[in-house]
C-alpha positions in Angstrom: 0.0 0.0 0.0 2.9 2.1 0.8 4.5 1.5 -2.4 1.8 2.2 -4.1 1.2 5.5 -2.8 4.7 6.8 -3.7 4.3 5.9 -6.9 0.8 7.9 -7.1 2.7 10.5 -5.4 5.7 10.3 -8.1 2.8 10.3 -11.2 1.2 13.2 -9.8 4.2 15.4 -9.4 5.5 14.4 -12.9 2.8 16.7 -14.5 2.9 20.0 -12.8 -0.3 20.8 -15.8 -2.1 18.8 -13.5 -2.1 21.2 -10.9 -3.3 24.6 -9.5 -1.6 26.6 -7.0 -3.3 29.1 -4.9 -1.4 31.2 -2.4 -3.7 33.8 0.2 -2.4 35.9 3.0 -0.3 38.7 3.2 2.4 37.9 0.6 5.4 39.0 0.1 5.8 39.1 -4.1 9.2 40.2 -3.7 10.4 37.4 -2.1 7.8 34.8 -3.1 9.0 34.8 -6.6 12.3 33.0 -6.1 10.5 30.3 -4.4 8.0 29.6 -7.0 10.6 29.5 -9.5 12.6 27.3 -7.5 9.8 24.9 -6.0 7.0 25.4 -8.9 9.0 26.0 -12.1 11.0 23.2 -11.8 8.4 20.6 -11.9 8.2 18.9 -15.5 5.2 19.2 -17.6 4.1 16.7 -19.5 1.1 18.4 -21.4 -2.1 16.6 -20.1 -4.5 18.1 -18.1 -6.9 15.8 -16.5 -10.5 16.1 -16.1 -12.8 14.9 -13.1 -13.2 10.8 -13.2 -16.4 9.8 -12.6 -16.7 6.8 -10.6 -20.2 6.5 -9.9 -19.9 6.1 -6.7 -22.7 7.6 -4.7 -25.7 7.0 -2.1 -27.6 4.2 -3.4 -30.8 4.9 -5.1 -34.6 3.8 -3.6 -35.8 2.6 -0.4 -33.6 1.6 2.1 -34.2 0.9 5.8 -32.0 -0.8 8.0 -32.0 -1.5 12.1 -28.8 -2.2 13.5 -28.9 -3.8 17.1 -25.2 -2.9 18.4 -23.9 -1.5 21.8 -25.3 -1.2 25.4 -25.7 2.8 26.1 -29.4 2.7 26.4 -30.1 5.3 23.5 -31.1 4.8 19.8 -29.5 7.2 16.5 -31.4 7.9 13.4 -29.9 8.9 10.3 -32.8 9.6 7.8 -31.1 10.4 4.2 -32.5 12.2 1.2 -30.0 12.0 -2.2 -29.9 12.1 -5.8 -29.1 14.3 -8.7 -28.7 18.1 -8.1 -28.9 20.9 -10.4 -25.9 22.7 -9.9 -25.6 26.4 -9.2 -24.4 29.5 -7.2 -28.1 30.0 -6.6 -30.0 26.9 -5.9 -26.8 26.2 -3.7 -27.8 29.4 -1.6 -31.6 27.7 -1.2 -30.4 24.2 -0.6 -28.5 26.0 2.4 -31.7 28.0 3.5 -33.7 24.5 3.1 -31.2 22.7 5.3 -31.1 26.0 7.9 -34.7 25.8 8.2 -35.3 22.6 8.4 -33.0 22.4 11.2 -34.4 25.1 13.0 -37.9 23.2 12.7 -36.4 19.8 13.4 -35.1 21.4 17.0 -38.3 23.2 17.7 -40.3 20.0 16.9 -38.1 17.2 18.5 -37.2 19.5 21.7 -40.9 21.0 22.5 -42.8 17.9 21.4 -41.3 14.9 22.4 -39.3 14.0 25.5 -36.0 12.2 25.3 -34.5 13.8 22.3 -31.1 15.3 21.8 -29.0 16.9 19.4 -31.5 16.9 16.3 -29.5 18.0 13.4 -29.6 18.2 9.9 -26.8 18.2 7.4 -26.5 19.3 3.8 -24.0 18.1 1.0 -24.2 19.8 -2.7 -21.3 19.0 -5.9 -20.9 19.4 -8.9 -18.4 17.3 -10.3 -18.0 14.8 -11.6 -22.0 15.2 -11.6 -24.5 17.5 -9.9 -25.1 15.7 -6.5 -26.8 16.4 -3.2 -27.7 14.4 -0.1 -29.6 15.4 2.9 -29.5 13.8 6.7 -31.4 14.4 9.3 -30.1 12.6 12.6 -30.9 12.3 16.2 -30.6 10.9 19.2 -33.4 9.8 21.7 -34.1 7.1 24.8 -34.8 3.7 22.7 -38.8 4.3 23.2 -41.3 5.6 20.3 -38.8 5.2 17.9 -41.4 5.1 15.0 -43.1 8.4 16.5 -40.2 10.4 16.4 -39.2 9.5 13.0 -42.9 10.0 12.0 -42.6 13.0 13.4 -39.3 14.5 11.3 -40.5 13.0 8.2 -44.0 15.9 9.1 -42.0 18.6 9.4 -39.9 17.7 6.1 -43.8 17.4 4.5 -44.9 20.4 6.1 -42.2 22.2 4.4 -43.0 20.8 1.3 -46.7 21.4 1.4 -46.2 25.1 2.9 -43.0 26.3 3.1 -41.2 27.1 5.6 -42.4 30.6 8.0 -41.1 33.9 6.8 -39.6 34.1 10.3 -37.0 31.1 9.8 -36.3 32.1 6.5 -35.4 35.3 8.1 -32.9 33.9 10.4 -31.4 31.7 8.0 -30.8 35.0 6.3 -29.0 37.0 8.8 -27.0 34.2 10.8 -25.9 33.3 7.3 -24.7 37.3 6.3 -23.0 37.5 9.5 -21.1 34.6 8.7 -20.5 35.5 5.7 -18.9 38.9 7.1 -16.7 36.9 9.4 -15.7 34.9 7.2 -14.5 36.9 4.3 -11.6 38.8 6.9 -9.9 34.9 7.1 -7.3 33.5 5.2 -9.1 29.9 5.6 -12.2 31.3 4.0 -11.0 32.4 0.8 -8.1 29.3 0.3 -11.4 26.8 0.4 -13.0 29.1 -1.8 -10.7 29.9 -3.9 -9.9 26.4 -4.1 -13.9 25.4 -4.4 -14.4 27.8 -7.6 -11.4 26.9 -10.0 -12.2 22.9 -8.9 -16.0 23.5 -9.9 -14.9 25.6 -12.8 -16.9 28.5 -11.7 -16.6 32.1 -11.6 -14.2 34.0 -8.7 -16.2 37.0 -8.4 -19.2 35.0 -7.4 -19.0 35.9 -4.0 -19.9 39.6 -4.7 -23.3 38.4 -5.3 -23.7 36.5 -2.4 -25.6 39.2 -0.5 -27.9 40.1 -2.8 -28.7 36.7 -4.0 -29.2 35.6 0.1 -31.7 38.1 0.7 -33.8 37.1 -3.0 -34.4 33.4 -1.2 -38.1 33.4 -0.1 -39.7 31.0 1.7 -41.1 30.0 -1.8 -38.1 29.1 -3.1 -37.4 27.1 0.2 -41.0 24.9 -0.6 -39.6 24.6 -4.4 -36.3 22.9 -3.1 -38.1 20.5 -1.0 -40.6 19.0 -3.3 -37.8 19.0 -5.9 -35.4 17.3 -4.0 -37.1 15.6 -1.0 -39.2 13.5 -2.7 -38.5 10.2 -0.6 -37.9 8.4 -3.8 -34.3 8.2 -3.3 -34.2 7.5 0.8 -32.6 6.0 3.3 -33.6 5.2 7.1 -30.8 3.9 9.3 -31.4 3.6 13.2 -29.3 2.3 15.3 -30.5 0.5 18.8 -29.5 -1.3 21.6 -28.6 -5.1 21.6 -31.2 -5.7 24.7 -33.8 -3.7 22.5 -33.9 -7.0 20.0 
């Protein structure tokens, strides 16, 4: 295995046409530029540029459910997954993110205020687009190892109540402003703009799409939120996992 990754490592840095260099911070050009020409000029090119390998691996598609009976903590997990193809783009990437925001903020009003025994409801959202537009939504918690079929009934409402009516104005609102003060935050950081940096020339997108982050954040209604669910929540492609305690068999 070892061996093998040396040699990756060796076929890799053969081809310096393969790569892209990005540099952020507070640089000094002056004496950055014998470096590069030392460490970056040097490397051979061969010619070839690559392009994204699709290996088709991804979420399985349909139905899925599967109980696992494993451990002796006396509390259950659920992982409830949505996936499939995603249509790609700087916007519908800003209401996927509003769509996971408020259905986390319902999931925690719900679980919490509803039903007893449940922590750390949470809800996470994935979105590529290479080698091909994907996307995969999970909603997990953990609970006491009782009603485990009502609490599941009851995440799968709110998911149907946001496809049926969107979500309120008022969660829509939030996702809005935690999501610009982030944003705000973010953008003074070196870490920010390396992974996005990094994010647009890999995706082949544009690098002055962040200047339109505001103004397309505050265009997402709650609308556009109920849009995103029925598109992409449609339970045809899902997967229920919940894992329980061996004396609950």
């Amino acid at each position: 295995m070892l061996n093998k990754a040396y040699a990756i490592f060796k076929e890799r840095f053969a081809n310096e046409s393969g790569f892209t260099f990005v540099f952020v911070g507070s640089i000094d050009t002056v004496a950055i530029k014998p470096l590069l020409a030392k460490y970056l000029a040097s490397l051979p090119v061969a010619g070839k540029v690559e392009q994204p390998k699709d290996l088709n691996i991804n979420i399985p598609l349909g139905v899925i459910e599967r109980t696992v009976y494993k451990g002796t903590e006396p509390k259950a997990t659920v992982n409830l997954v949505f996936s499939g193809a995603f249509d790609y783009s700087f916007e519908n990437k800003l209401k996927m993110d509003a769509l996971k925001e408020t259905l986390q903020i319902r999931m925690l009003e719900r679980l919490h205020e509803d039903k007893s025994g449940v922590y750390s409801p949470g809800v996470r959202m994935s979105t590529v687009k290479l080698p091909q537009g994907r996307f995969s939504t999970t909603i997990t918690f953990g609970y006491a190892p009782q009603n485990v079929d009502k609490l599941i009934a009851s995440a799968l409402d709110e998911v149907e109540k946001i496809k049926t009516a969107g979500p309120p104005q008022v969660n829509v609102d939030k996702f809005r402003a935690e999501s610009q003060r982030t944003i705000e935050t973010s953008l003074k950081t070196n870490g920010f703009w390396l992974g996005y940096l990094s994010s647009q020339l890999q995706n082949q997108e544009k690098l002055n799409q962040i200047d339109d982050y505001t103004k397309q954040l505050n265009l997402i209604t709650p609308a556009d939120v109920k849009a995103m669910a029925n598109k992409y929540l449609t339970g045809k492609n899902y997967i229920k996992l919940v894992l329980l305690p061996e004396k609950a068999k």
